[in-house]
C-alpha positions as CSV (number, residue, x, y, z in Angstrom):
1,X,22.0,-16.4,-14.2
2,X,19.8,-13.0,-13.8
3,X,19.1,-11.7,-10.2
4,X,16.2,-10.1,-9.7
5,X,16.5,-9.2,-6.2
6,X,14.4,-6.6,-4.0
7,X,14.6,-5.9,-1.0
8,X,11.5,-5.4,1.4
9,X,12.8,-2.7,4.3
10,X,11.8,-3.5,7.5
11,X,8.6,-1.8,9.1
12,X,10.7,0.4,12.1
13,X,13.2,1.8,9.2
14,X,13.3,4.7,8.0
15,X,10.8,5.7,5.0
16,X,9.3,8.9,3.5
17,X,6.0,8.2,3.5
18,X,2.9,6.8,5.2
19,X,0.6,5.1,2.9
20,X,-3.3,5.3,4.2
21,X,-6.9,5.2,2.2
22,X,-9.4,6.5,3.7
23,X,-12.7,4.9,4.4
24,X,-14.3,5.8,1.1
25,X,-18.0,4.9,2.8
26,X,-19.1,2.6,6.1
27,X,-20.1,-0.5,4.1
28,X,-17.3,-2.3,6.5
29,X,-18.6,-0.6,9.5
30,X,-21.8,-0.6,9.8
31,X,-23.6,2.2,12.0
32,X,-19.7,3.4,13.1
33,X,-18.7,5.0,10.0
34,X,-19.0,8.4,11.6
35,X,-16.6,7.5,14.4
36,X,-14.1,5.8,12.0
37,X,-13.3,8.4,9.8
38,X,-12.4,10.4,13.1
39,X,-10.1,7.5,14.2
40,X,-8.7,7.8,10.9
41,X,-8.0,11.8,11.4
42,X,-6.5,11.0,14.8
43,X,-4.0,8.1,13.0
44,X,-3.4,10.9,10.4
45,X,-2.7,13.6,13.2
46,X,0.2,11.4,14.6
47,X,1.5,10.1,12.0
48,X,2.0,13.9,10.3
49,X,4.2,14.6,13.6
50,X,7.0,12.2,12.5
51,X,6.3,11.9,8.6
52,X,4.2,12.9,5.7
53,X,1.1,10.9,5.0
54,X,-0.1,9.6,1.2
55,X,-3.8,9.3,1.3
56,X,-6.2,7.8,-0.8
57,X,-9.5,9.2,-1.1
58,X,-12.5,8.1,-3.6
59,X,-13.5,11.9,-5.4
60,X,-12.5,16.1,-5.0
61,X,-15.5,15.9,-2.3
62,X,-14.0,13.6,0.1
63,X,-10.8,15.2,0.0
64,X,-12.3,18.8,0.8
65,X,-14.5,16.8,3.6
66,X,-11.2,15.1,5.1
67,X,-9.5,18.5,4.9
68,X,-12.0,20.4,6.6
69,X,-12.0,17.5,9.3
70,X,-8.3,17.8,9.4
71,X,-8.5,21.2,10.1
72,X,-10.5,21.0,12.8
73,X,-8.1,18.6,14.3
74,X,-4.9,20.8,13.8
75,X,-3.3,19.1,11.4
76,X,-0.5,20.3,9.6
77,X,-2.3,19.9,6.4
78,X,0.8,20.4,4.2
79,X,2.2,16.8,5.7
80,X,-1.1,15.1,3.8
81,X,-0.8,14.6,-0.1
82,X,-3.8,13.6,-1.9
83,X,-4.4,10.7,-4.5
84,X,-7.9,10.6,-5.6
85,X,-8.8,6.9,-6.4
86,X,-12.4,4.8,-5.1
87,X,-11.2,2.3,-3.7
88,X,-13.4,-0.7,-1.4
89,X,-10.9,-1.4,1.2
90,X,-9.1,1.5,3.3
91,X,-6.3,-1.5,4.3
92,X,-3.7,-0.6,2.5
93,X,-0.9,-3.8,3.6
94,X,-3.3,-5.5,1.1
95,X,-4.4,-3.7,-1.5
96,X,-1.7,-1.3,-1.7
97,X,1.9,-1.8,-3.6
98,X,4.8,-2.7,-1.6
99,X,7.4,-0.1,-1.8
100,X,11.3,-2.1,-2.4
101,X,14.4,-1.3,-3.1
102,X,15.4,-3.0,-6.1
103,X,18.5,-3.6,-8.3
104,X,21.2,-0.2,-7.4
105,X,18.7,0.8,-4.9
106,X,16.2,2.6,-6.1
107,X,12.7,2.1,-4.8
108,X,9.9,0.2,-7.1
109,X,6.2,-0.9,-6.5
110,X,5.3,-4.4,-6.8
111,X,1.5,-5.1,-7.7
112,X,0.6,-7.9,-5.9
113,X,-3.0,-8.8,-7.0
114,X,-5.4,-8.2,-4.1
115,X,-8.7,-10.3,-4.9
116,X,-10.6,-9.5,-1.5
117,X,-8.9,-12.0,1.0
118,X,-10.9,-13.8,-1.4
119,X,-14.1,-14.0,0.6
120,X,-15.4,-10.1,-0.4
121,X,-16.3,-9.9,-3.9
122,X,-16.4,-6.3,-3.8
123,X,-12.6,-5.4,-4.7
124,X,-12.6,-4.1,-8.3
125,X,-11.6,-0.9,-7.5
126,X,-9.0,-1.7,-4.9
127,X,-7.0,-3.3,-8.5
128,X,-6.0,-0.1,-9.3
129,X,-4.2,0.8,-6.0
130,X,-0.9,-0.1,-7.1
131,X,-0.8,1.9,-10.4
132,X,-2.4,5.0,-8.9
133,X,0.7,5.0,-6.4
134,X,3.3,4.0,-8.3
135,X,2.4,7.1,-10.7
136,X,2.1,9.7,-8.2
137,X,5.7,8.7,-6.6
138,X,7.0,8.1,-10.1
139,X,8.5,5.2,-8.9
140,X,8.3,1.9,-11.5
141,X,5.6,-0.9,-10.9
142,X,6.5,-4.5,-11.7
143,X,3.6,-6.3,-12.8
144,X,2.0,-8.6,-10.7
145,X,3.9,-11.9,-11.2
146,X,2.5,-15.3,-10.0
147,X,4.7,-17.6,-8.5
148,X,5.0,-21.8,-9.6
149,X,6.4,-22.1,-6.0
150,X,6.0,-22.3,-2.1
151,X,7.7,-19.4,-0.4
152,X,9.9,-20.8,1.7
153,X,8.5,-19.2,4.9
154,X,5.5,-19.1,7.1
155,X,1.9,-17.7,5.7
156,X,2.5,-14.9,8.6
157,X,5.7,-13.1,8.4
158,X,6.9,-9.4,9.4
159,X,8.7,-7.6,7.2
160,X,12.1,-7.0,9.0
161,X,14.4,-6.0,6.8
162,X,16.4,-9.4,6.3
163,X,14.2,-11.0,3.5
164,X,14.9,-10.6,-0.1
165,X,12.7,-11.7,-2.8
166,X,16.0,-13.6,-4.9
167,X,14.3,-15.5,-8.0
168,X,17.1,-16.8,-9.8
169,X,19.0,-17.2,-6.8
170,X,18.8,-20.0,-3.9
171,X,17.6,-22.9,-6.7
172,X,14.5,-21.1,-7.8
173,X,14.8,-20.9,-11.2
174,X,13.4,-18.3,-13.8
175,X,11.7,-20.9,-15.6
176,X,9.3,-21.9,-12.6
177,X,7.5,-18.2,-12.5
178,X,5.1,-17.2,-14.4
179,X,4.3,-13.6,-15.7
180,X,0.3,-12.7,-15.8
């Protein structure tokens, strides 16, 4: 039987790159949009100390906005690379691709399909997350993939390194997933 295993690596291990999107307007802040994008430079500013930052930002003008606030707060602007991509959520766990290590160990994006916690119905451009990602690391994406099952742990989990998406392993056969 086929293993398509991939491993999820635990939050506190080592990886090359901080993911972030940043707050393409205050429509999930009302009146403290100003003060978020600074939290967002001051996340940015210490994460740069220990590792480079991949952020998301909706057009050319908001990047030369955040660069011009990054400046001002002494970042080292050559730890931030730039994807331009609107997007309506800046939370990135959700909307974003989750970096494995697949078969031999080399790192792929999966696309899970983010619909808005499914209470928002403004997520369209959050879709495209994944792709946009995926492409600029030149990693491969696997397609969003439904599955016929329960996972067989709690709705709330951490990644922590010891969990491994095994389909074709453990009982759950290939036959019981659906591709979408």
């Amino acid at each position: 039987m086929t293993n398509f295993s991939r491993r999820i690596p635990a939050e506190w291990e080592k990886h090359e790159i901080t993911l972030l999107s940043f707050p393409p307007d205050g429509k999930d802040w009302p009146t403290k949009y100003t003060a978020i994008k600074w939290v967002y430079i001051e996340i940015i500013k210490k994460l740069s100390c220990y590792e480079p930052v991949l952020l998301l930002v909706k057009s050319e003008k908001l990047k030369e906005t955040v660069n011009g606030m990054l400046e001002q707060a002494h970042v080292d602007r050559k730890k931030v690379r730039f994807i331009i991509k609107d997007t309506n959520r800046s939370w990135m766990r959700d909307s974003g691709p989750i970096i494995v290590k697949g078969p031999a160990g080399r790192r792929e994006a999966l696309n899970f399909s983010f619909n808005g916690w499914a209470k928002y119905p403004n997520y369209k451009k959050d879709k495209g997350v994944s792709e946009a990602v995926a492409s600029f690391l030149k990693i491969p994406l696997i397609p969003k993939i439904q599955f016929a099952f329960k996972i067989p742990f709690a709705k709330r989990h951490e990644f922590n390194g010891q969990h491994y998406w095994e389909i074709g392993k453990r009982g759950y056969s290939l036959m019981k997933i659906r591709c979408i």
